[in-house]
N, C-alpha and C positions, 0 to 999 in steps of 0.2 A: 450205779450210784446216783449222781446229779447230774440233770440240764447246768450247763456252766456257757451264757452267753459271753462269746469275745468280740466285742467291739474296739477296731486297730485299722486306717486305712492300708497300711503296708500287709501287705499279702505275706511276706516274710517273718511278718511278726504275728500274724495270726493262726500261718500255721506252725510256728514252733512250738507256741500255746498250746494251741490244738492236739499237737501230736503229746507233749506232752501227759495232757489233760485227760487224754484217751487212755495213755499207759496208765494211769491211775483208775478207768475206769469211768470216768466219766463221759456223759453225751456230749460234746460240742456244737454247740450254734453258734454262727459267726455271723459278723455285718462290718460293710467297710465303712460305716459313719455312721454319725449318729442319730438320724433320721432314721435309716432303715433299723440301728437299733432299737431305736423308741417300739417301729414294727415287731420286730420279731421278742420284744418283750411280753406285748399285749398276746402275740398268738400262740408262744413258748411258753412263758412262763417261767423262766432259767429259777433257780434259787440261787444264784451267783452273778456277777455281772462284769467280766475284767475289762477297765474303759481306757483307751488313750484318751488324752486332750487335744492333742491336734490335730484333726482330722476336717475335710471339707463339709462344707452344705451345713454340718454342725458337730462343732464343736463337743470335747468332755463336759463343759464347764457348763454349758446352755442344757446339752443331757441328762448331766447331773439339776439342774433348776428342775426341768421338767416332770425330772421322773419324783420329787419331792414336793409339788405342785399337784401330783394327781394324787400326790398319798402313798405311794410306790415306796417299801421302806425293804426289798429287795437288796443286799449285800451288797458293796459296789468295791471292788477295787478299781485303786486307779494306777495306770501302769503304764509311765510315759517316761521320755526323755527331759522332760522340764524337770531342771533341781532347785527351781527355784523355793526359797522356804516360804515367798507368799503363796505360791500357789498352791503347796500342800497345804497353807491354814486355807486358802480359801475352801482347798476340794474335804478338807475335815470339817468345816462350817455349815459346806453343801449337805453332810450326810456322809461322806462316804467313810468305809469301813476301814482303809488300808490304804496307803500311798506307798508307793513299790519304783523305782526306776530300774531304766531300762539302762545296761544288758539285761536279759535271764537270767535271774543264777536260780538255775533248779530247786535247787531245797527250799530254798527263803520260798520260793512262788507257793512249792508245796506245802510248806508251813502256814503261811499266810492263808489258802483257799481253806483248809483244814480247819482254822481256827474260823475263818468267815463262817463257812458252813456248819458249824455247832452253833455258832450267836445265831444264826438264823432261825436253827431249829427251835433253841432254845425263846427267842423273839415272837413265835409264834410263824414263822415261815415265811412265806413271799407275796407277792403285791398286791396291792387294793389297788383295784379300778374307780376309776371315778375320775 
């Protein structure tokens, strides 16, 4: 199906993603911040992108800047423990596609990646470099 990068520094929440993500068929790429996401965006290519925000060395919120700064217009869920309602208008302001809190609940994840991934297609696809 789809590259679906998971950017989460908790390793427990990355792979429950993951494993999830897999029973559906999709590749999984992972990163535990958001640096080495920025990396594995440029050399993956994911058509998905599932972000925490609190994560070391950088942040969702500086990620999300970045990756809308080079023109990256890549599906972003963001999928954190912050319920705060400024941060979701900020991460909806950033670009992103989806704001999700954490626990998991299964369906909603799958609904949500499902719907990101047709706007994608439908968008013309994933990232510009530059």
């Amino acid at each position: 199906m789809s590259n679906i990068l998971v950017v989460d520094d908790s390793m427990f929440q990355r792979h429950a993603l993951a494993k999830l993500l897999r029973e559906d068929g999709h590749k999984v790429i992972e990163a535990d911040n958001g640096l080495t996401g920025l990396e594995k965006i440029e050399s993956e290519k994911p058509k998905l992108i599932i972000l925490d925000l609190i994560m070391p060395k950088l942040g969702g919120f500086e990620t999300l800047e970045e990756l809308r700064r080079r023109g990256d217009t890549t599906p972003v869920i963001v999928f954190t423990a912050d319920i705060q309602a400024t941060s979701r208008q900020r991460c909806i302001e950033l670009g992103a596609s989806a704001f999700l809190n954490k626990p998991l609940v299964k369906e909603e994840l799958r609904g949500v990646v499902k719907q990101c991934l047709q706007q994608g297609e439908m968008d013309g696809g994933n990232a510009v470099s530059g």
